[in-house]
Backbone and ligand atoms as CSV (ligand in chain L), in Angstrom:
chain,resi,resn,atom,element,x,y,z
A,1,UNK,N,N,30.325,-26.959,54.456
A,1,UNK,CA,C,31.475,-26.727,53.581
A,1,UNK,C,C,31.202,-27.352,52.213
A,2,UNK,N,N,31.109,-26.918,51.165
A,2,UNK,CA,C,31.185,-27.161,50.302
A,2,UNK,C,C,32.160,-26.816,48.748
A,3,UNK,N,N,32.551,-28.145,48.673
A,3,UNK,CA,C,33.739,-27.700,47.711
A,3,UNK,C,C,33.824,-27.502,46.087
A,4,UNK,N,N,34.296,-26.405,45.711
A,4,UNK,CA,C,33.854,-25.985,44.483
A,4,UNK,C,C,34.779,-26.556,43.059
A,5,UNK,N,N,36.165,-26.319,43.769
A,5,UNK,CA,C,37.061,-26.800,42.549
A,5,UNK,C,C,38.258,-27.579,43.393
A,6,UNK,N,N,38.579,-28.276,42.760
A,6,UNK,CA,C,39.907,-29.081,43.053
A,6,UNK,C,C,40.869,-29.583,41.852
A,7,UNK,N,N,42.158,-29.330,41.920
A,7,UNK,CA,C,43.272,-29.748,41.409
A,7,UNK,C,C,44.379,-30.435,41.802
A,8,UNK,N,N,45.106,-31.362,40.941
A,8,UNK,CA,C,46.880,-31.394,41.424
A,8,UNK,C,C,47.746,-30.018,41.452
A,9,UNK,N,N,47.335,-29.267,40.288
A,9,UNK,CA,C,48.380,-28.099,40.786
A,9,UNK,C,C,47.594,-26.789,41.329
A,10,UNK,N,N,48.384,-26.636,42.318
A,10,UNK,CA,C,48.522,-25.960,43.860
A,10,UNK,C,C,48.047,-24.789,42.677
A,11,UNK,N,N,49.333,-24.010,42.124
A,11,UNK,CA,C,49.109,-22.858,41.460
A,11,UNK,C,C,47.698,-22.754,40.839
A,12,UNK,N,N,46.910,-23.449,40.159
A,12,UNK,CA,C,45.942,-23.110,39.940
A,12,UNK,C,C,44.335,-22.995,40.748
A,13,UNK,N,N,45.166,-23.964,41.887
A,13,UNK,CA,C,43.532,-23.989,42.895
A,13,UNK,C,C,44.470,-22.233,43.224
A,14,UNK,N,N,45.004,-21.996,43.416
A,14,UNK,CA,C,45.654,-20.895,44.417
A,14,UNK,C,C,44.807,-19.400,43.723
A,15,UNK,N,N,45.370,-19.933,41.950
A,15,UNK,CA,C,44.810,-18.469,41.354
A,15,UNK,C,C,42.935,-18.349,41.126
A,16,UNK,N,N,42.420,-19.780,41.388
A,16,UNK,CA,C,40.983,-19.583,40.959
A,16,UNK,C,C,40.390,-19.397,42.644
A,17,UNK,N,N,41.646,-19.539,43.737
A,17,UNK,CA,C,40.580,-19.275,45.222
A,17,UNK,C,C,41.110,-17.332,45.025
A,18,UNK,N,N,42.155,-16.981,44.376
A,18,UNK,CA,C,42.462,-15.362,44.542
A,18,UNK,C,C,41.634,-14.549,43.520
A,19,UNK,N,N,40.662,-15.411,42.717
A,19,UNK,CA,C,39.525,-14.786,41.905
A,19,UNK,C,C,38.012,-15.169,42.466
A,20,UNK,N,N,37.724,-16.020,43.774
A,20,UNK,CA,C,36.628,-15.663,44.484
A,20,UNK,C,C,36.762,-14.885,45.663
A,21,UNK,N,N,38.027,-15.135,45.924
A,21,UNK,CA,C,38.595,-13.941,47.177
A,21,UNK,C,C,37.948,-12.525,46.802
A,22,UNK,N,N,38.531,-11.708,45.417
A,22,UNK,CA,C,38.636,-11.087,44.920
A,22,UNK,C,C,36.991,-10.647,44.794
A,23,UNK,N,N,36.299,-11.441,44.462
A,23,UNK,CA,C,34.715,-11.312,44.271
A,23,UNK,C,C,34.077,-11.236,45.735
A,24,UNK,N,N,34.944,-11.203,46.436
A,24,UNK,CA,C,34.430,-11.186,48.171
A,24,UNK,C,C,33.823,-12.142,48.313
A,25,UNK,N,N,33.964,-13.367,47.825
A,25,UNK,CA,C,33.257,-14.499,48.313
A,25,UNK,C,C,34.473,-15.388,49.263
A,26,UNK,N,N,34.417,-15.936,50.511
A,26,UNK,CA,C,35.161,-16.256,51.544
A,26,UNK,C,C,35.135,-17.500,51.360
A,27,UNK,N,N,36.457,-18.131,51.174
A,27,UNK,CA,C,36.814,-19.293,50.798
A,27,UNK,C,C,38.320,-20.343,51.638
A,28,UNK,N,N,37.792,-21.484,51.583
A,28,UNK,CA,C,38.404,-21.994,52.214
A,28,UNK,C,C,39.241,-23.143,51.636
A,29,UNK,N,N,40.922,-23.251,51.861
A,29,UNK,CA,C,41.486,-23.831,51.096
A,29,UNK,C,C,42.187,-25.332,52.030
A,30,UNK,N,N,41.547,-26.256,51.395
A,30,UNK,CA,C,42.301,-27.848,52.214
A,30,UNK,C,C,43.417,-28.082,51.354
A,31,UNK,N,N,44.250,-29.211,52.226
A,31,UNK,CA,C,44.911,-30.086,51.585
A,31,UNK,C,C,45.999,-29.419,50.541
A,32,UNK,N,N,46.263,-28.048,51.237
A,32,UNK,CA,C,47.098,-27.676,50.694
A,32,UNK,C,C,48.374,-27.487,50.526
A,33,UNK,N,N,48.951,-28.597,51.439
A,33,UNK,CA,C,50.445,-29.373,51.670
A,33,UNK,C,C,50.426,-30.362,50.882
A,34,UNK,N,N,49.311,-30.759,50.242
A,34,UNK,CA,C,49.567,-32.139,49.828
A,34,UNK,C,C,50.663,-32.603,48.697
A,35,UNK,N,N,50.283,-31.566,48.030
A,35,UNK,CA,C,51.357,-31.628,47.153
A,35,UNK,C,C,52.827,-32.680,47.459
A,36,UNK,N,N,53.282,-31.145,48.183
A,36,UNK,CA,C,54.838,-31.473,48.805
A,36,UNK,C,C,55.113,-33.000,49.956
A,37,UNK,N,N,53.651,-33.700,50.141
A,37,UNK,CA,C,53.987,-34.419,51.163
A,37,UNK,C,C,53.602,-35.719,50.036
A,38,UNK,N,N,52.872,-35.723,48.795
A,38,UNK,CA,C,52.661,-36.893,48.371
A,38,UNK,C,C,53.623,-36.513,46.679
A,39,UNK,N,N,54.799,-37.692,46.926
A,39,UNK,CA,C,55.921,-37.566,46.572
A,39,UNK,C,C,55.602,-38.775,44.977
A,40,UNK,N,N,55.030,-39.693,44.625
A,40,UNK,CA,C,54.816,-40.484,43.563
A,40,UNK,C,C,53.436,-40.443,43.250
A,41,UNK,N,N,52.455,-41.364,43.715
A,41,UNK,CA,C,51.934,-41.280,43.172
A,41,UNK,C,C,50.627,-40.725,43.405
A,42,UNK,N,N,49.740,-39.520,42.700
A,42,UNK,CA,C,48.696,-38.437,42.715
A,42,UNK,C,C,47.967,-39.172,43.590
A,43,UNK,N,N,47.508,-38.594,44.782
A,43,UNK,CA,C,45.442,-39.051,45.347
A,43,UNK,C,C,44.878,-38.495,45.128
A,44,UNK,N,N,43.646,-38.112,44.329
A,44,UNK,CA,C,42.620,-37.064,43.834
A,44,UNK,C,C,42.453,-36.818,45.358
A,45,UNK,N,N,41.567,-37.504,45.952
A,45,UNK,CA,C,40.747,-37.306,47.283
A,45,UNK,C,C,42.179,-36.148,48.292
A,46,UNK,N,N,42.945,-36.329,47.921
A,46,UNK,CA,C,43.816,-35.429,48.627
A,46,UNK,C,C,44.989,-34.329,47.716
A,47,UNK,N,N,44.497,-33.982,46.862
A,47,UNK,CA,C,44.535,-33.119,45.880
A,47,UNK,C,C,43.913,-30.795,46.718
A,48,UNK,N,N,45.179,-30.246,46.331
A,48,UNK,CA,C,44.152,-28.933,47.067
A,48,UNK,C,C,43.006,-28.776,46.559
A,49,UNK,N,N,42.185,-28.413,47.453
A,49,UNK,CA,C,40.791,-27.600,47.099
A,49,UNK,C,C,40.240,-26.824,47.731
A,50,UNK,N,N,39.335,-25.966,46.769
A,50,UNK,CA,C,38.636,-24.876,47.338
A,50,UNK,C,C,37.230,-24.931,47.413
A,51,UNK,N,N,37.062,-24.784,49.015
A,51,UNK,CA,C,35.490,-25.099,49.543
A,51,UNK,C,C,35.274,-23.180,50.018
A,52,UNK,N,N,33.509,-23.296,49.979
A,52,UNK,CA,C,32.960,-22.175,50.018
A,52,UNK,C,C,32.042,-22.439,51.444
A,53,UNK,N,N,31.176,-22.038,51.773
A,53,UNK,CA,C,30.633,-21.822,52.859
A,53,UNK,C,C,29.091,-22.289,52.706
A,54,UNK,N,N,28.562,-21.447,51.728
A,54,UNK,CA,C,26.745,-21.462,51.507
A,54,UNK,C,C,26.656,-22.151,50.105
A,55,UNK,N,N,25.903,-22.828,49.962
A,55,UNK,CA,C,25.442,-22.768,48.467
A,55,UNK,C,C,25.251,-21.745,47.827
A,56,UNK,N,N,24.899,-20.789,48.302
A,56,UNK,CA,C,24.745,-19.382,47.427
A,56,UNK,C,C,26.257,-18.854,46.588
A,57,UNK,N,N,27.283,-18.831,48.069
A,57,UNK,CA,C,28.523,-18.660,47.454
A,57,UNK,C,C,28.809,-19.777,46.567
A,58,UNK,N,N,28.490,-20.883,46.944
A,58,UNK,CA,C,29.206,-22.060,45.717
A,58,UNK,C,C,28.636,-21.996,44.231
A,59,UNK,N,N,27.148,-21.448,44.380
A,59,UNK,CA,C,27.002,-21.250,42.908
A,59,UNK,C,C,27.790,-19.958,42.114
A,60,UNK,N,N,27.233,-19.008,43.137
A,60,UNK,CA,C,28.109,-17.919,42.863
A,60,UNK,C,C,29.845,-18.107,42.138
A,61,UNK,N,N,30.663,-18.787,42.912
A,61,UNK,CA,C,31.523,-19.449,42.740
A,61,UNK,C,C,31.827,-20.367,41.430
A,62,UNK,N,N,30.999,-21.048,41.164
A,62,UNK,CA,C,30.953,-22.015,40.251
A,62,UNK,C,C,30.983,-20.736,38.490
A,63,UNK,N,N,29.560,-20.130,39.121
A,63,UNK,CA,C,29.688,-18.990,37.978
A,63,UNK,C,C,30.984,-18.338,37.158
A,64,UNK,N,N,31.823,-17.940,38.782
A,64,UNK,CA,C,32.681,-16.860,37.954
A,64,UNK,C,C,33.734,-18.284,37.392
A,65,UNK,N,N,33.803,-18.504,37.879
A,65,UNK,CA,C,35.337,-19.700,37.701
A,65,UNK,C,C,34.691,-20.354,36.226
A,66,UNK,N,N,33.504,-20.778,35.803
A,66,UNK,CA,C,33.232,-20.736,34.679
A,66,UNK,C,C,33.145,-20.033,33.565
A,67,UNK,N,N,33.249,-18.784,34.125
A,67,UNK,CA,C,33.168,-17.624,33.370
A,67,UNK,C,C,34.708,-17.280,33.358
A,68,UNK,N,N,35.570,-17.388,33.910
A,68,UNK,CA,C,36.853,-17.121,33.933
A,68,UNK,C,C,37.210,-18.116,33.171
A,69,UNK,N,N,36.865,-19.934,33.226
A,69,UNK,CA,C,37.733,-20.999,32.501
A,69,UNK,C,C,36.963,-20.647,30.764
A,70,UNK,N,N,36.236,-19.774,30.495
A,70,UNK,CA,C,35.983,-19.544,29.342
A,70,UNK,C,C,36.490,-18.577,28.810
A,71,UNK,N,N,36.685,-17.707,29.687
A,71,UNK,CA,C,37.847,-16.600,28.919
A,71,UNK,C,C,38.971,-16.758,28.851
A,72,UNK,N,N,39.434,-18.039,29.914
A,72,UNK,CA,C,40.759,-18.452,29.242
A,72,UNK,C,C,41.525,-19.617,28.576
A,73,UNK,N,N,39.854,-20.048,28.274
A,73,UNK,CA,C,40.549,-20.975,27.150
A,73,UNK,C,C,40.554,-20.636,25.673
A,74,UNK,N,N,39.881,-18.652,25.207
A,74,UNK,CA,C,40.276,-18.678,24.219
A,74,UNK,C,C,41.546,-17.961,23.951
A,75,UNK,N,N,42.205,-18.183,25.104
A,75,UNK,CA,C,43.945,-17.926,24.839
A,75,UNK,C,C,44.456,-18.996,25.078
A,76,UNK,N,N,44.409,-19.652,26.329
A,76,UNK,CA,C,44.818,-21.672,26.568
A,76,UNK,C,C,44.068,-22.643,26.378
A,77,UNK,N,N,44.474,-23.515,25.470
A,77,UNK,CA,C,43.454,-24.185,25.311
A,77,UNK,C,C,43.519,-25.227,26.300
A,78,UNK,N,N,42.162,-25.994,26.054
A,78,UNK,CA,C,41.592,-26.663,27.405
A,78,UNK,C,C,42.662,-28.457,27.204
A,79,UNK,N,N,42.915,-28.632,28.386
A,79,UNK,CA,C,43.422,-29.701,28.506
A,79,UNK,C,C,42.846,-31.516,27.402
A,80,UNK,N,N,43.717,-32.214,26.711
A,80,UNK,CA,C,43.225,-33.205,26.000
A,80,UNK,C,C,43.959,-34.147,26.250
A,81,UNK,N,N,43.201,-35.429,25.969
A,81,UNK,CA,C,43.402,-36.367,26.259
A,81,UNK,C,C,43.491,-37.047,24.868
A,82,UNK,N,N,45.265,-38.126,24.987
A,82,UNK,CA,C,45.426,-38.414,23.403
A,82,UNK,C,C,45.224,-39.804,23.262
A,83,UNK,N,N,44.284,-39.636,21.816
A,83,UNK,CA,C,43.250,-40.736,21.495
A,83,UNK,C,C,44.205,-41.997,21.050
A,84,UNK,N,N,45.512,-41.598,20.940
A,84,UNK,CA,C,46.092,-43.031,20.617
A,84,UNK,C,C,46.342,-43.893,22.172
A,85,UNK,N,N,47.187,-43.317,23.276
A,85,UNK,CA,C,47.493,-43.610,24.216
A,85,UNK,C,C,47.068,-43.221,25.499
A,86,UNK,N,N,46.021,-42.252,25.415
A,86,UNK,CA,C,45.345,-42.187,26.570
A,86,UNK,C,C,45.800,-41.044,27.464
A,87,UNK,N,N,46.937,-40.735,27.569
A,87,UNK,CA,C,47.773,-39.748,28.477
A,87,UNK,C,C,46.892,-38.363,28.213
A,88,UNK,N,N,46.812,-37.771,29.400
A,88,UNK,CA,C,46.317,-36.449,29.174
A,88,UNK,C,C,47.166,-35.360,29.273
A,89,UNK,N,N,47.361,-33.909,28.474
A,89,UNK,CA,C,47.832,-33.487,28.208
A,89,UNK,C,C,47.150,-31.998,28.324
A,90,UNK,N,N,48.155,-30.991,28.432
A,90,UNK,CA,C,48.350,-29.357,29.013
A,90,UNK,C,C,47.882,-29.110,27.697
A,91,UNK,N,N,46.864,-27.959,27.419
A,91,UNK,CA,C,46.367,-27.158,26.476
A,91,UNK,C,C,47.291,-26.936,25.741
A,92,UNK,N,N,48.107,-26.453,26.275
A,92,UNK,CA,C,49.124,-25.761,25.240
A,92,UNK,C,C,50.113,-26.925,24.190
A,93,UNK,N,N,50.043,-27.979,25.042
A,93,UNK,CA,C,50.976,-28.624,24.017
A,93,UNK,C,C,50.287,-28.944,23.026
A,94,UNK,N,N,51.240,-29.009,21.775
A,94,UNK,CA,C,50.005,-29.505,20.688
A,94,UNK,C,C,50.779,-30.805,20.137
A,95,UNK,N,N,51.519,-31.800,20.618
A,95,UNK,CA,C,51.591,-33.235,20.522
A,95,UNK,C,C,51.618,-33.622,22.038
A,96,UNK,N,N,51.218,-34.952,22.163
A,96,UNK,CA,C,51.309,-35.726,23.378
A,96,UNK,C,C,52.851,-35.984,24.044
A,97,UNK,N,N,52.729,-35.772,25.495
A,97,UNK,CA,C,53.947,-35.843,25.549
A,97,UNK,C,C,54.552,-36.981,25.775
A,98,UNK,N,N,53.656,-38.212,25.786
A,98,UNK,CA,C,53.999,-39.428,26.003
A,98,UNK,C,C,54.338,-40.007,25.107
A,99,UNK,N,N,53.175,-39.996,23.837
A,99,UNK,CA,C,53.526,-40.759,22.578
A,99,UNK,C,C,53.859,-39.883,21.392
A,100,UNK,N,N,53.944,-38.311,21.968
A,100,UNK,CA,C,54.030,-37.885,20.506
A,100,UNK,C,C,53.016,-37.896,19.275
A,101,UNK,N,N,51.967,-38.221,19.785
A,101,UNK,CA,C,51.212,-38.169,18.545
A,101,UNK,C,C,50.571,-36.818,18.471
A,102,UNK,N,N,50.044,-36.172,17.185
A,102,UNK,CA,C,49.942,-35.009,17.108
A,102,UNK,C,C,48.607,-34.776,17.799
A,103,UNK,N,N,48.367,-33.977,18.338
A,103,UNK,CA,C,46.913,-33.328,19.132
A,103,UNK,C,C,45.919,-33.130,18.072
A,104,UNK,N,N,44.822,-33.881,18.434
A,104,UNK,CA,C,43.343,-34.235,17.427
A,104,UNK,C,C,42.838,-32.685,17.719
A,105,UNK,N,N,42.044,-32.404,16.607
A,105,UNK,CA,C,41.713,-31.374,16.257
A,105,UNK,C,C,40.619,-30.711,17.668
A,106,UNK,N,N,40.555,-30.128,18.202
A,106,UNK,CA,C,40.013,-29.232,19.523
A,106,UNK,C,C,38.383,-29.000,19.083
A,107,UNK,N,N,37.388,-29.202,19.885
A,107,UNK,CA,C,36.126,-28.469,19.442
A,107,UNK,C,C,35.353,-28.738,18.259
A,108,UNK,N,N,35.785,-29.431,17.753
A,108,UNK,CA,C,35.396,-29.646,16.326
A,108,UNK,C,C,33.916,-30.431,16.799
A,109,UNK,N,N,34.296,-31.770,17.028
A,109,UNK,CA,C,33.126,-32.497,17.595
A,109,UNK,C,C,32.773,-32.963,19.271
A,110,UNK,N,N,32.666,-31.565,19.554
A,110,UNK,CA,C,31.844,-31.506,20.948
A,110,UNK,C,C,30.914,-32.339,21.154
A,111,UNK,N,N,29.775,-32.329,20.244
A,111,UNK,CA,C,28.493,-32.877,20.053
A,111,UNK,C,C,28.555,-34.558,19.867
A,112,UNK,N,N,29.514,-34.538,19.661
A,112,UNK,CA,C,29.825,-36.143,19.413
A,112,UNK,C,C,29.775,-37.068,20.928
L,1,ZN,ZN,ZN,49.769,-40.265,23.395
């Protein structure tokens, strides 16, 4: 078993296991109560995820879901983390929602 992607939200392990489904690659989804049963505070290690079978499928796997998180981050942008306070933050917002500070410029310095 090998696992390809994992998240806190359900909805998105859900839509990236119904786009290897979709590619006929057979996939297997854990920990997918967890959500609803862990009530404060997040456990990564028990977070849903989606495991594949072969390495072949997991690269395979890895491919499209990369190829999918690139086509949609040039409509959503990719999740940031704000440099005053640390909190990480949903693409779409463009101030932090903790401190309010305005969202640092995206892409600019990758290379950095
Ligand atoms: Zn902040």
């Amino acid at each position: 078993m090998i696992e390809i992607y994992r998240d806190h939200d359900f909805s998105k392990v859900g839509l990236y296991q119904g786009i290897l489904e979709d590619a006929g690659i057979e996939t297997l989804l854990r920990n997918r109560n967890s959500v609803t049963m862990t009530t404060s505070v997040p456990i990564p290690s028990m977070y849903p995820n989606i495991c594949v079978h072969t390495p072949e499928d997991a690269s395979r796997a890895r491919e499209l879901l990369a190829v999918y998180a690139e086509s949609a981050s040039s409509v959503v942008a990719a999740d940031w983390e704000c440099a005053l306070c640390g909190e990480g933050n949903e693409g779409n917002f463009t101030e932090c929602w903790s401190c309010l500070a305005d969202c640092p410029e995206r892409g600019v310095n990758d290379e950095d």
